[in-house]
C-alpha positions in Angstrom: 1.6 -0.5 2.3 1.9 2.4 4.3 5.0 2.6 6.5 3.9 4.0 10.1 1.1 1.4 9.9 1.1 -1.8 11.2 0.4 -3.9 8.9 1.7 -6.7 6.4 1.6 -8.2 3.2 0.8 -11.8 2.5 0.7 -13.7 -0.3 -3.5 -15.7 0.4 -4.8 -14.4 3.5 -7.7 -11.8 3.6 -7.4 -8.0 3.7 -8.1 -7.2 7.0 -6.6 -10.0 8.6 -5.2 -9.3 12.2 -1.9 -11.6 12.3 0.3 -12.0 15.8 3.6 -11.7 14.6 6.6 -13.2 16.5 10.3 -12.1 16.6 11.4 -15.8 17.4 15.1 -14.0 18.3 13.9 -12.1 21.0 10.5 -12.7 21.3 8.8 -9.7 21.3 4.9 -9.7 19.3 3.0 -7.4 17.4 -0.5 -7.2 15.6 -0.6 -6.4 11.6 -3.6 -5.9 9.4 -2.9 -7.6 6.1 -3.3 -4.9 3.8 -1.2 -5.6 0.7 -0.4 -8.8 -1.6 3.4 -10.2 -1.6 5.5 -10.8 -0.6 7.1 -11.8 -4.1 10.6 -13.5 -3.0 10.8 -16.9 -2.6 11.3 -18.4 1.1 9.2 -15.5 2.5 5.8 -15.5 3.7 5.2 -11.9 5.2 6.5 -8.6 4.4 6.3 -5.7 7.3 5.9 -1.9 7.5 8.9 -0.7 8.9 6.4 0.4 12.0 5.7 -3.3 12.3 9.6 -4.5 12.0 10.7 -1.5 14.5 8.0 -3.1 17.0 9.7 -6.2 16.8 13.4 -5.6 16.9 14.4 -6.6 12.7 14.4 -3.4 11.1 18.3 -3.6 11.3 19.3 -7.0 10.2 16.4 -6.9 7.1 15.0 -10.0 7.7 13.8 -12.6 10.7 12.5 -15.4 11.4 9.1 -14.8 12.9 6.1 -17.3 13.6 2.5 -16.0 13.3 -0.9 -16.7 13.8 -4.3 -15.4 13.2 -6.2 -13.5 15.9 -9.5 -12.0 16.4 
């Protein structure tokens, strides 16, 4: 998974799947392109470039909770 790409990892969905992911702190959205397999720890579904996370607002805390949902 590239860093300065938007994308994410997921455990079952497609490569090339656009996802809207969802800061549900603060709010703020972005779209990812599935392009990996994981994540591997349990209790997580999705696991973001750091490009994705900084988009968001979590790259300081780690980890958030965030809703998604497939687009396009």
């Amino acid at each position: 998974m590239s860093a300065s790409q938007l994308t994410a990892a997921h455990k079952s969905l497609g490569f090339g799947t656009k996802l809207k992911v969802t800061n549900k702190r603060n709010g703020k959205s972005v779209i990812v392109r599935v392009n990996d397999r994981g994540p591997f720890i349990k209790g997580r579904v999705l696991d973001l470039s750091k490009a994705a996370a900084q988009n968001i607002g979590m790259v300081a805390a780690g980890t958030a909770q965030v809703c998604y949902e497939v687009v396009g």
